[in-house]
C-alpha positions in Angstrom: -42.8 63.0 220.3 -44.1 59.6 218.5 -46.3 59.4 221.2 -48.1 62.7 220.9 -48.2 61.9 217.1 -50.2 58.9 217.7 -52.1 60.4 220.4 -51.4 58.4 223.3 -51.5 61.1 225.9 -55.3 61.8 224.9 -55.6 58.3 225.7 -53.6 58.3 229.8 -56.7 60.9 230.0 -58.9 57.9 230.6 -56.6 55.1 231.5 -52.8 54.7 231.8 -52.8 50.7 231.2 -52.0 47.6 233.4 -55.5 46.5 234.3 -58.7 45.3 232.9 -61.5 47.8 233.9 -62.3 44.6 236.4 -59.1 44.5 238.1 -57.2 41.5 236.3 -53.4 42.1 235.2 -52.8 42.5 231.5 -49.7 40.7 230.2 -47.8 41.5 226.9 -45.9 38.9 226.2 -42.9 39.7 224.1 -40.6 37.8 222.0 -36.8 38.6 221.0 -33.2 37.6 220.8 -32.7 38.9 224.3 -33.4 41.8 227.2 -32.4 43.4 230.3 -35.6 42.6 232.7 -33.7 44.0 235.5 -33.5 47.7 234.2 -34.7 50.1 236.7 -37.5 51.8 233.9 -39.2 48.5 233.2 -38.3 45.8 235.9 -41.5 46.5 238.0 -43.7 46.3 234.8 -41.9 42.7 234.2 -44.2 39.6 235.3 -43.1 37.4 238.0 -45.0 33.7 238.0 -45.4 33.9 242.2 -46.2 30.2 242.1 -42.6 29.6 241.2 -39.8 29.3 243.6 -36.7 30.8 242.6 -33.6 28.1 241.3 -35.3 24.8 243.3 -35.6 23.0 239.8 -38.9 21.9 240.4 -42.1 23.0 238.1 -44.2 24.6 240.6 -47.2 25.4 239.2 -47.0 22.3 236.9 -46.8 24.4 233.5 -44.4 22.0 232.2 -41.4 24.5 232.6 -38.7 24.7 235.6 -38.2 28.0 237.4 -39.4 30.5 234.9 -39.7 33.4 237.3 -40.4 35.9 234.5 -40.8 34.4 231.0 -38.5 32.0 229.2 -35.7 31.2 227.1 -36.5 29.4 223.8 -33.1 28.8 222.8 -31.4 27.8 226.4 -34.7 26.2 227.5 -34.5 27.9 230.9 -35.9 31.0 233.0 -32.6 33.3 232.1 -32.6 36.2 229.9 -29.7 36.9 227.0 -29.2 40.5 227.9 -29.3 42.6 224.4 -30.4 46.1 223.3 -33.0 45.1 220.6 -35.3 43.7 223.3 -34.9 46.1 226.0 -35.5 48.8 223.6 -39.2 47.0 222.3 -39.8 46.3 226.2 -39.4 49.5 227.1 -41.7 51.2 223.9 -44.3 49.1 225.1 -44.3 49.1 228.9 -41.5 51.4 230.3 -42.6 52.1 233.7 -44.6 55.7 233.4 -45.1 58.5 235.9 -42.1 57.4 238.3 -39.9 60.3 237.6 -37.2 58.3 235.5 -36.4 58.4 231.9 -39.5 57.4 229.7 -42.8 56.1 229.6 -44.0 53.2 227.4 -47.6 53.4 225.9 -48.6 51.7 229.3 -47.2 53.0 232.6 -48.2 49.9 234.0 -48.8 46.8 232.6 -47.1 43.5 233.0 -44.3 42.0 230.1 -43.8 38.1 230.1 -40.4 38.2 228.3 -39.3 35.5 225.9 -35.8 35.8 224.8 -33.6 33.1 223.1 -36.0 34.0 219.9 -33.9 33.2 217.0 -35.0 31.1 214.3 -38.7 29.3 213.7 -38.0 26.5 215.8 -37.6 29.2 219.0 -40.4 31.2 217.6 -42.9 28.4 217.6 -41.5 27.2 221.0 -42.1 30.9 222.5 -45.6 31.1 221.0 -46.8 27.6 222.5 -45.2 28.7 225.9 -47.8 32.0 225.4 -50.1 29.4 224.9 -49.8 26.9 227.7 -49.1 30.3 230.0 -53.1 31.6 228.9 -54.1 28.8 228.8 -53.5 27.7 232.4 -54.7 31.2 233.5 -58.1 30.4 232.2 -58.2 26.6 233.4 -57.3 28.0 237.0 -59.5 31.3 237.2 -56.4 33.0 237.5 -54.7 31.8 240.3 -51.5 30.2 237.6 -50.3 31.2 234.2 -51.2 34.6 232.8 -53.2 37.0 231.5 -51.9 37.3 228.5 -53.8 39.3 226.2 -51.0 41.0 224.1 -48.3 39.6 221.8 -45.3 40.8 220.4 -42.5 40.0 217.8 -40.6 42.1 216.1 -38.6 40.1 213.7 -38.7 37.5 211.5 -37.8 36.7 208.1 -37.0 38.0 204.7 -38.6 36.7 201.6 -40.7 34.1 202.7 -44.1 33.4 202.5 -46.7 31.9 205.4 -48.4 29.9 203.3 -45.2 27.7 202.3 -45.6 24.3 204.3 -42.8 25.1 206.3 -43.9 28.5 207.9 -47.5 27.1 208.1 -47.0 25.9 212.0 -45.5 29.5 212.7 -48.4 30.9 211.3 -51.2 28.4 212.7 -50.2 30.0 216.2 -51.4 33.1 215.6 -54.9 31.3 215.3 -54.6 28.8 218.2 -53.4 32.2 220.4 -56.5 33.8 219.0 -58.9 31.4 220.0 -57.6 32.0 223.8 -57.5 35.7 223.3 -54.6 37.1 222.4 -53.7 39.2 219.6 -50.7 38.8 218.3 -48.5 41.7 216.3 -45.0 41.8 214.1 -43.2 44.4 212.9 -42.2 43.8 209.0 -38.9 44.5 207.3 -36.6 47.3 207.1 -36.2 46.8 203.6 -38.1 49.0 200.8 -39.7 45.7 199.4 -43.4 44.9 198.4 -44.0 42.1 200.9 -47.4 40.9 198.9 -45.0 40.3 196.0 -41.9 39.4 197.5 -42.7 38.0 201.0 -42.2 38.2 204.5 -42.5 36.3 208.1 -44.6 36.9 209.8 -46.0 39.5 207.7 -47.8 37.2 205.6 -49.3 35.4 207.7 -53.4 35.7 207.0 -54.9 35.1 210.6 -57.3 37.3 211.6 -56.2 37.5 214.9 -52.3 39.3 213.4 -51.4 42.7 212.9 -48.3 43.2 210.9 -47.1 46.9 210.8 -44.2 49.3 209.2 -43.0 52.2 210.0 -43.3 55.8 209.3 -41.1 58.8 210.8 -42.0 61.8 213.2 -44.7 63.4 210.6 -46.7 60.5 209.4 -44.6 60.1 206.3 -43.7 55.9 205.1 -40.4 55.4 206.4 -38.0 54.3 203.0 -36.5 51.3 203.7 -39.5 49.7 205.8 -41.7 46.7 203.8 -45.1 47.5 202.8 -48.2 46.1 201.2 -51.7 46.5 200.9 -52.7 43.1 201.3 -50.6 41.9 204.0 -49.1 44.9 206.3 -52.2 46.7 208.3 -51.5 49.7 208.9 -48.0 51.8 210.0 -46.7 53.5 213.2 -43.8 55.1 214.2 -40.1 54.1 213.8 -37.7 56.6 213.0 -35.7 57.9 215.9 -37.5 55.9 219.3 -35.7 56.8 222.3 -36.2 54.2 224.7 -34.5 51.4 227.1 -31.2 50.0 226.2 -29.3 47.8 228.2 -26.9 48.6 231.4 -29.8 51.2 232.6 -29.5 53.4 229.9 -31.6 54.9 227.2 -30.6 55.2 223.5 -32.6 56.3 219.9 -32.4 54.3 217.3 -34.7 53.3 214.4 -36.7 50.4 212.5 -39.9 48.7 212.2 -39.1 46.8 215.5 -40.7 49.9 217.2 -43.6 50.4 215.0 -45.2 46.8 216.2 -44.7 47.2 220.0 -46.4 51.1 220.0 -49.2 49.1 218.4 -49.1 46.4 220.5 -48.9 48.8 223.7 -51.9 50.5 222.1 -53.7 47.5 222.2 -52.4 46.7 225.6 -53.7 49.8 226.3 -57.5 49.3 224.8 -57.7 46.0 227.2 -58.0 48.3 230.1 -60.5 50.5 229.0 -62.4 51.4 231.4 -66.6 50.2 230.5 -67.4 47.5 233.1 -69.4 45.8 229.8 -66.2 45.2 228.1 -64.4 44.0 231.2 -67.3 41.3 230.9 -66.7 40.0 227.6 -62.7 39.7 227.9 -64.1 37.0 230.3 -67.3 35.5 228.8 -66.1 35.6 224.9 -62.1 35.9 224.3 -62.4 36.1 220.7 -64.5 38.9 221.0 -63.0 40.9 222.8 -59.6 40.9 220.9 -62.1 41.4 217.7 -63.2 44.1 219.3 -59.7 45.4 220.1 -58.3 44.8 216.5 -61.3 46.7 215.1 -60.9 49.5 217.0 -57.0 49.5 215.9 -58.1 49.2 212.3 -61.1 51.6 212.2 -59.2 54.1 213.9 -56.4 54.4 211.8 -55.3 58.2 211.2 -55.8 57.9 207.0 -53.4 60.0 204.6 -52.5 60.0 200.9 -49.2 59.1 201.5 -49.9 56.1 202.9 -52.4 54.7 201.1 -50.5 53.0 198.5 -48.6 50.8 201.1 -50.5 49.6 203.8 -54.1 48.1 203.9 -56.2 50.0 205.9 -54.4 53.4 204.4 -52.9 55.4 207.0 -51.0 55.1 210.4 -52.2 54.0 214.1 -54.1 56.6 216.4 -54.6 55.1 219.7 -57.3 57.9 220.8 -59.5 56.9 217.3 -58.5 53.3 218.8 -60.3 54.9 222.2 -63.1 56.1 220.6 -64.3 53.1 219.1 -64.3 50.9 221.6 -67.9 53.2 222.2 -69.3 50.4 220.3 -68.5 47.4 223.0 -68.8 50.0 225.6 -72.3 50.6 225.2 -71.2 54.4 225.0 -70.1 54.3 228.4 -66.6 56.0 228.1 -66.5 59.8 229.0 
């Protein structure tokens, strides 16, 4: 399966997700026209806010938003979900519930989504990142006890043609950074057409943070999916998205195909590196942020599974491994992983 191809199970040999090696909850926060939260393979991996209380229109936890339970909607500016496929289905590749007997596991068996729905043009995109923000933000000001840990983002969509260093894509692009600086790296699939995005643009794929991971997509053998952006500038590095069987809505599963799967297996991957378990590295997701999603984008980048084929179209030359990933995270381990 695309799991296996990536090595992922190699990885669930050492840690499954959901946690930091310290005990705190990892968050992905996700970003997309719309999702079924409530499916039965990913509703207990979905992150409640416990400080709020359920329709009594009052901010609880003083966030500046009313009742959002689980995440929020940038379009209808309130707590409820659009229900649609393409979200459930990048949910569930990213944190379907594992190991409970029921249709598939997401890189993490456990780990918690914030969902952010009602994501539909730059506007909603900008007001889904800066409620990411004010979310980590409050976590850090409060030790915890509000917001969330996020340490995770994911988006995948966007636009054609465009370019991030146009004034008007600038702000969508300056999040990426002001996420950064509070931890979180942030990843986005590029677009299912065959186009050179260095040449011809693409949002977010062109955006130049450091703390941004665009990917495209390749099929069941490694080989760049036609169709799929590229460029060895601005796209990282590729991961599977031909043929993902995952979530869909009304509790069922479906395959279907794009670049919108290739960004949340390498989200979930990173997901996944957060909980690694070296007590050292637990440490520095609390005493330096930035470093600690450094560390976790150079252990992506350095472990990237190399080939000929793909090293015309994406920078770093080949296609995600999360156990290469695994293994260099030695380095901020102090060599402490088995």
């Amino acid at each position: 399966s695309y799991l296996n191809l990536i090595n992922v199970p190699q990885v669930w040999e050492l840690t499954t997700g959901g946690k930091t090696n310290d005990g705190a909850d990892i968050v992905i926060a996700i970003l997309d026209s719309g999702m079924e939260i409530a499916h039965p393979d990913l509703k207990e991996n979905v992150f409640v806010n416990s400080i709020e209380v359920p329709g009594d229109f009052i901010d609880n936890d003083a966030n500046g938003y009313i009742d959002d339970i689980s995440g929020w909607n940038a379009s209808k500016n309130n707590g409820t979900h659009q229900i649609e496929n393409h979200g459930t289905w990048v949910c569930g590749i990213a944190g379907a519930v594992g190991n409970n007997d029921t249709g598939v596991s997401g890189v993490n068996w456990k780990v918690k989504i914030l969902p952010i729905s009602g994501v539909r043009n730059v506007a909603s995109v900008i007001k889904g990142y800066d409620y990411i923000l004010k979310m980590k933000r409050l976590y850090i000001q409060t030790d915890g006890k509000r917001g969330a840990n996020i340490l995770v983002s994911n988006y995948s969509g966007g636009l054609d043609s465009v370019f991030g260093d146009s004034p008007e894509y600038k702000p969508w692009c300056d999040m990426y950074n002001l996420l950064g600086a509070q931890g979180v790296l942030s990843f986005g699939s590029t677009t299912n057409t065959e186009t050179n995005i260095d040449v011809d643009g693409d949002m977010p794929s062109t955006c130049s943070s450091e703390f941004f991971i665009a990917v495209t997509s390749i099929d069941s053998v490694g080989v760049f999916s036609r169709g799929s952006g590229f460029g060895t500038t601005n796209i990282d590095f590729a991961a599977p998205g031909e043929n993902i069987f995952n979530l869909r809505t009304d509790a069922k599963y479906y395959k279907t195909s794009g670049t919108s799967a290739s960004s949340p297996l390498a989200a979930g991957v990173a997901a996944l590196l957060f909980s690694t378990p070296c007590p050292s590295f637990a440490a520095l997701i609390k005493s330096d942020r930035i470093a600690a999603a450094r560390a976790v984008r150079d252990a992506l980048f350095n472990g990237v599974q190399k080939t000929n084929n793909l090293k015309t179209y994406v920078k770093y030359g080949g296609y995600l491994d999360a156990y290469g990933a695994l293994v260099n995270m030695q380095g901020v381990c102090g060599g402490q992983l088995d």
